[in-house]
TORKOL-4160 file (C-alpha; in steps of 0.2 Angstrom, whole numbers, padded with zeros to 4 digits, m for minus):
201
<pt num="1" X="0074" Y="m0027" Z="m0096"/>
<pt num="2" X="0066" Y="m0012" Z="m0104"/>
<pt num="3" X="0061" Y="0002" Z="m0088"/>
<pt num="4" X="0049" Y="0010" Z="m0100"/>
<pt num="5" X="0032" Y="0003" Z="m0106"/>
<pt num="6" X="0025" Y="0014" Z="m0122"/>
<pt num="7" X="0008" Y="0020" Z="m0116"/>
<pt num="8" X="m0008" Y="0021" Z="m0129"/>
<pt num="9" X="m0004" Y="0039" Z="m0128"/>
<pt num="10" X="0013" Y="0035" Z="m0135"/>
<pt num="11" X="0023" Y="0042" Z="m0120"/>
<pt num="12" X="0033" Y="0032" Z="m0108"/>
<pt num="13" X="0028" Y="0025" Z="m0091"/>
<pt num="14" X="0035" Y="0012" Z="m0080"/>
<pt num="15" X="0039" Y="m0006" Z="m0088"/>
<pt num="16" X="0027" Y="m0015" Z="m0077"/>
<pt num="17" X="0012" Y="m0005" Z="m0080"/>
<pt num="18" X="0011" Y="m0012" Z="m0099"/>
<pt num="19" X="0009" Y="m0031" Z="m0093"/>
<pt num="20" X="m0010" Y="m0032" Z="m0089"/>
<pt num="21" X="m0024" Y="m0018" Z="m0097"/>
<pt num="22" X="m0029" Y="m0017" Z="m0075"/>
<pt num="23" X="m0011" Y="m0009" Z="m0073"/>
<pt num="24" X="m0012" Y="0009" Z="m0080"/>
<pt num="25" X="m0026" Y="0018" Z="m0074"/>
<pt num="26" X="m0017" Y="0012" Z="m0057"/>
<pt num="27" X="0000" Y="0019" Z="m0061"/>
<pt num="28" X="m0006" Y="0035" Z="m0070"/>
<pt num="29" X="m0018" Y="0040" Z="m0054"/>
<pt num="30" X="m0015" Y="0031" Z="m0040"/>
<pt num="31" X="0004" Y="0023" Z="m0040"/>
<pt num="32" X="0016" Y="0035" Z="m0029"/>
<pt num="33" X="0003" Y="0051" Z="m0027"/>
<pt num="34" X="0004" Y="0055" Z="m0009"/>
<pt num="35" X="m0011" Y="0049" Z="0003"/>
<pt num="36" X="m0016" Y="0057" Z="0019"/>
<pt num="37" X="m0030" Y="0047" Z="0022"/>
<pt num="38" X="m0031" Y="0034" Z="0037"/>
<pt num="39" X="m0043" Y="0023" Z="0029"/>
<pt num="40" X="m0034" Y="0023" Z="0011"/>
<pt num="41" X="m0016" Y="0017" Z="0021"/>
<pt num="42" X="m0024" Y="0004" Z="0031"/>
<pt num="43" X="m0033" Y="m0002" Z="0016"/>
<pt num="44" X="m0018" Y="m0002" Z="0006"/>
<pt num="45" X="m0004" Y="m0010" Z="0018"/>
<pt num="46" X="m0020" Y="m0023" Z="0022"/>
<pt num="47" X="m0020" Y="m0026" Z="0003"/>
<pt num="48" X="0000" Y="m0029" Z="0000"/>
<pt num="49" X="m0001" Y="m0042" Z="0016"/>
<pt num="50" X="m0015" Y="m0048" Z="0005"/>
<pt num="51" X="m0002" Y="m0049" Z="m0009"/>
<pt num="52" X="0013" Y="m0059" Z="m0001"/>
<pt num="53" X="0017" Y="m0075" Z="m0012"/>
<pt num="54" X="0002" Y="m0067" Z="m0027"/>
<pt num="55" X="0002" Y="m0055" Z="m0039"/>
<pt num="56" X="m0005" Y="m0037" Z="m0039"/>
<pt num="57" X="m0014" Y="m0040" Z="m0053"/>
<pt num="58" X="m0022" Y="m0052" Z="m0044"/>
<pt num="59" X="m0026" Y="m0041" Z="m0027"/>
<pt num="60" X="m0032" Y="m0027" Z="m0038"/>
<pt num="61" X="m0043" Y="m0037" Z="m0050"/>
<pt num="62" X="m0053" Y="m0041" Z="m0032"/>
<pt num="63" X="m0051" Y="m0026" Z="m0022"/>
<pt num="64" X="m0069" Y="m0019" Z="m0024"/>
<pt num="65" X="m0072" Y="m0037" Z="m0017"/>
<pt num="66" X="m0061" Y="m0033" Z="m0001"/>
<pt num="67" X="m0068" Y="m0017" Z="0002"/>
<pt num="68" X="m0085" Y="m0023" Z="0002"/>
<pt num="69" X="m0079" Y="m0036" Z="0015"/>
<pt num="70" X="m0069" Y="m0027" Z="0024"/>
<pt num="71" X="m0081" Y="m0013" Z="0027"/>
<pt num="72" X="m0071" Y="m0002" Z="0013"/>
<pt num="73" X="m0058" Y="m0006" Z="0028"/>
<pt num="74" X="m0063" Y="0005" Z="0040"/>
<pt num="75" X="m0053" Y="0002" Z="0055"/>
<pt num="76" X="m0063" Y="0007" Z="0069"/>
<pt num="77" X="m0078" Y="m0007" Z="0060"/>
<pt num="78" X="m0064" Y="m0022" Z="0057"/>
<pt num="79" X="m0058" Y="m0021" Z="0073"/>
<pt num="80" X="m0075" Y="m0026" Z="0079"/>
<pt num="81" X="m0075" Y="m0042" Z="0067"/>
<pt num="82" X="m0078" Y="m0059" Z="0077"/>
<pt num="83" X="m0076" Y="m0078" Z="0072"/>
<pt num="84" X="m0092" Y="m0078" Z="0063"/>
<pt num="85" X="m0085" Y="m0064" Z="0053"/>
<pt num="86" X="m0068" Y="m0073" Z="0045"/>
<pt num="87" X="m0080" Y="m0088" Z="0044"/>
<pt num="88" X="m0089" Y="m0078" Z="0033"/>
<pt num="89" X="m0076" Y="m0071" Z="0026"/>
<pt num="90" X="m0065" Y="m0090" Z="0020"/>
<pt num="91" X="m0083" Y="m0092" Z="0010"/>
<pt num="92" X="m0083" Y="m0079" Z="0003"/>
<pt num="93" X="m0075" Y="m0081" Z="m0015"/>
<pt num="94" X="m0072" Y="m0063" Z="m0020"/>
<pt num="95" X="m0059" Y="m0060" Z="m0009"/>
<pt num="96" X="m0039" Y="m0072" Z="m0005"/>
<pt num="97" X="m0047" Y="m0085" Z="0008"/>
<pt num="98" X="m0029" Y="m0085" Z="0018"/>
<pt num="99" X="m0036" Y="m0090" Z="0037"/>
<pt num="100" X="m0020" Y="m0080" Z="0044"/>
<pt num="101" X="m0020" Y="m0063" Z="0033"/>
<pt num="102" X="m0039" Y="m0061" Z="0037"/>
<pt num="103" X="m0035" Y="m0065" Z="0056"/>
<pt num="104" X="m0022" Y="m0052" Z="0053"/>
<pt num="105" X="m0032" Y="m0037" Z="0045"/>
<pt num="106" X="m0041" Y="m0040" Z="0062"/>
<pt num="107" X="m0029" Y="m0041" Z="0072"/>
<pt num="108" X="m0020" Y="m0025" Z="0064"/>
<pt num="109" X="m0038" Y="m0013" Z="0065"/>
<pt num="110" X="m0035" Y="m0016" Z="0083"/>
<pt num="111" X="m0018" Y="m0010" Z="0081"/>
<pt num="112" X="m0022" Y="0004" Z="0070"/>
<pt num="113" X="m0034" Y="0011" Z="0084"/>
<pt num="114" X="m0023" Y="0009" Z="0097"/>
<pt num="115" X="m0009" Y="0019" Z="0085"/>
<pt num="116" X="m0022" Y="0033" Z="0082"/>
<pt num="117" X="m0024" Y="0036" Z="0102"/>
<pt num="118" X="m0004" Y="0036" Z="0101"/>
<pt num="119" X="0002" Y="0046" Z="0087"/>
<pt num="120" X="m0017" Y="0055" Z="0081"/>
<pt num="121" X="m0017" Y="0048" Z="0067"/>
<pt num="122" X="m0009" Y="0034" Z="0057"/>
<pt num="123" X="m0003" Y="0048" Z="0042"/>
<pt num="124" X="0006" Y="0056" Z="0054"/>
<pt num="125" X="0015" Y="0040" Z="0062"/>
<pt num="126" X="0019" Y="0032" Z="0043"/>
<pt num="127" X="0024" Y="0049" Z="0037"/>
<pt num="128" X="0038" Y="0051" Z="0050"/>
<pt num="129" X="0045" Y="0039" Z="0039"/>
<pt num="130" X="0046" Y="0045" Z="0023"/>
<pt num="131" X="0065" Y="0044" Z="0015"/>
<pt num="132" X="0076" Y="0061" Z="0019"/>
<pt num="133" X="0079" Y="0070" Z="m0001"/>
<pt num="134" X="0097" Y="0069" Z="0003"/>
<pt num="135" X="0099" Y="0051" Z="0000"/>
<pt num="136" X="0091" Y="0046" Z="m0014"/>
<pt num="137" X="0088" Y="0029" Z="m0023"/>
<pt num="138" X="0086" Y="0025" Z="m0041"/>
<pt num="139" X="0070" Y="0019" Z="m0044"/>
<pt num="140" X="0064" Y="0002" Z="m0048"/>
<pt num="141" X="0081" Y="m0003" Z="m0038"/>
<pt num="142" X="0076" Y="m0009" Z="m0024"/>
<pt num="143" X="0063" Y="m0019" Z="m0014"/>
<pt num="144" X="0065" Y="m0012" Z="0003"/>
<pt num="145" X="0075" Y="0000" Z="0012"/>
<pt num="146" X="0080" Y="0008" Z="0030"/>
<pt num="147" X="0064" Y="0016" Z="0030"/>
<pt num="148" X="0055" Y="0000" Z="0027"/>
<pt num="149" X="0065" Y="m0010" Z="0038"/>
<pt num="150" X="0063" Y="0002" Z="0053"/>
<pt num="151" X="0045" Y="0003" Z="0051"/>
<pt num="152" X="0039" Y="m0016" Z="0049"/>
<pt num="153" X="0050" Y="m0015" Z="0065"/>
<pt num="154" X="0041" Y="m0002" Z="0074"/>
<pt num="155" X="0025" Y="m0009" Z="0067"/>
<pt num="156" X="0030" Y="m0029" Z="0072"/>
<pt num="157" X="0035" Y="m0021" Z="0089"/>
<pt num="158" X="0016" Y="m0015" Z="0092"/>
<pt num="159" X="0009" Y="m0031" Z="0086"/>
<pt num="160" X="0005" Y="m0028" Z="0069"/>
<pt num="161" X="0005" Y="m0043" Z="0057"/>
<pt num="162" X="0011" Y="m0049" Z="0038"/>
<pt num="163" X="0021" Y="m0030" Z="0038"/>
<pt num="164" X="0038" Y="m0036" Z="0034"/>
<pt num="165" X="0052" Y="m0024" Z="0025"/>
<pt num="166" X="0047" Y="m0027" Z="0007"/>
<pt num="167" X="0027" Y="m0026" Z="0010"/>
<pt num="168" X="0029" Y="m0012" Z="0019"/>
<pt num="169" X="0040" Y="m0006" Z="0004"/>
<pt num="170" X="0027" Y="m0006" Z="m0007"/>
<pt num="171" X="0016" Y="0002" Z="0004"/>
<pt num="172" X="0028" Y="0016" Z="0003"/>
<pt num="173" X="0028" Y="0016" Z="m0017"/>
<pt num="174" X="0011" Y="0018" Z="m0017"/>
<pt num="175" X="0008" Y="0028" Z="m0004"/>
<pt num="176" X="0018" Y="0043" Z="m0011"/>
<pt num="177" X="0032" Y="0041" Z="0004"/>
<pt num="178" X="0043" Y="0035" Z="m0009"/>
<pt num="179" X="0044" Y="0040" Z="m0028"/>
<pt num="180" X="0050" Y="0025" Z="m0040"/>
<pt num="181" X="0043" Y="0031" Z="m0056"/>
<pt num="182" X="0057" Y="0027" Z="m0067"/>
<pt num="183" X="0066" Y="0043" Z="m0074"/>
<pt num="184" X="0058" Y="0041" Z="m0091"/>
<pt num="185" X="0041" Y="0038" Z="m0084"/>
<pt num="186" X="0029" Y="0054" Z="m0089"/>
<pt num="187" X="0020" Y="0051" Z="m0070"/>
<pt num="188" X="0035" Y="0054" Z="m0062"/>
<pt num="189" X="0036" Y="0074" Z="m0061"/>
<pt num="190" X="0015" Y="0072" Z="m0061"/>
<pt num="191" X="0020" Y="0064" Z="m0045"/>
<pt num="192" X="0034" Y="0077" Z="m0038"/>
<pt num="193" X="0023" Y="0091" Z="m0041"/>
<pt num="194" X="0010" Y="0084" Z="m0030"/>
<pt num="195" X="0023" Y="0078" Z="m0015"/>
<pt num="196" X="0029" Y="0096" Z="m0018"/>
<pt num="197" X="0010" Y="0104" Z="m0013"/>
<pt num="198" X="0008" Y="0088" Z="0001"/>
<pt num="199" X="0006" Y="0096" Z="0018"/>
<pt num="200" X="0014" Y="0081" Z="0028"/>
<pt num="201" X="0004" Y="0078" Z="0043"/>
C-alpha cells in the first residue's frame, strides 16, 4: 500500500487521509499537533473508546453530536450524569448508543477528576508519557507501544475504562505525544515545529 495520498494541493499526506473528504481537514489541523488542554484529551480518549470495533470516520462524522451530549465533555459536568442521563443518552440517535462505552465516559469523568486532584492536571499526568527522542519508531508501524501499554495500565489501575494499548495508542497519535506522519507526509515537519515550541506541562 501506498503511505502517501496526493492532496488537492498536489503534495503528499498520509495514505488514510485520502479515503473519505471528512479526513483532511482533520489530518492537516488536528492529526498529531500537540494539545495541552484537559477537556480536548478527555474528549478525544472518550471518542477513540467511542471508536473500538467502528471506524473513525464514523466517530468524527457525529462528534458535534457527542459534544453536544456530553456537555463538549466537560469532565467536572459528566461525572455528574445519572441513569436518567445514559437513558437519554441510548435515545439519542446522533451519538454510538453502546450502553457500556456511555457508562464508561461516566464512569472515567470521575476518574478524570480524581486524576486532576492527583497529578494537577491530566496534560501533565498523559504527558509523562510521551516516547523518549532516542528511540524512535517508523510511523504508520505500529498500533501500540510501551507507552501505550504502560498507560492503559496505569489508567486500568485507577479505574478507567475501554483504555486498552491500541486506543490509547491513537490517543497518542492525535494527541501530538506521538508523531506518525509518514515521512513524505508535508504535516509532518508542520507537526515537529509545533512539538518543538510545546511547553510540556
Amino acid at each position: 500500500m501506498s503511505t502517501v495520498y496526493i492532496g488537492p494541493d498536489g503534495k503528499p499526506r498520509c495514505h488514510w487521509c485520502g479515503s473519505t473528504p471528512e479526513y483532511l481537514g482533520y489530518h492537516d489541523n488536528e492529526w498529531g499537533y500537540p494539545v495541552d488542554d484537559d477537556q480536548r484529551l478527555f474528549e478525544k480518549l472518550c471518542l477513540e473508546g467511542f471508536q473500538s470495533g467502528l471506524s473513525w470516520r464514523t466517530i468524527l462524522a457525529k462528534r458535534e453530536n457527542f459534544r453536544a451530549a456530553f456537555h463538549n465533555f466537560d469532565f467536572n459536568k459528566v461525572a455528574h450524569f445519572t441513569d436518567s442521563d445514559i437513558e437519554r443518552l441510548l435515545k439519542d440517535k446522533g451519538i454510538i448508543r453502546h450502553r457500556g462505552k456511555i457508562e464508561a465516559v461516566i464512569n472515567n469523568a470521575k476518574r478524570a477528576q480524581e486524576l486532576v486532584a492527583q497529578a494537577g492536571s491530566l496534560a501533565t499526568f498523559f504527558w509523562r508519557y510521551e516516547p523518549k527522542p532516542e528511540n524512535p519508531v517508523k510511523p504508520q508501524t505500529a498500533s501500540t507501544s510501551a507507552e501505550s501499554v504502560s498507560l492503559s495500565k496505569a489508567l486500568k489501575k485507577m479505574g478507567w475504562k475501554f483504555i486498552g494499548p491500541t486506543t490509547v495508542y491513537a490517543f497518542l497519535q492525535a494527541m501530538g505525544l506521538v508523531n506518525d506522519h509518514s515521512e513524505e507526509c508535508i504535516i509532518r515537519d508542520r507537526v515537529e515545529r509545533a512539538k518543538a515550541k510545546f511547553k510540556r506541562p
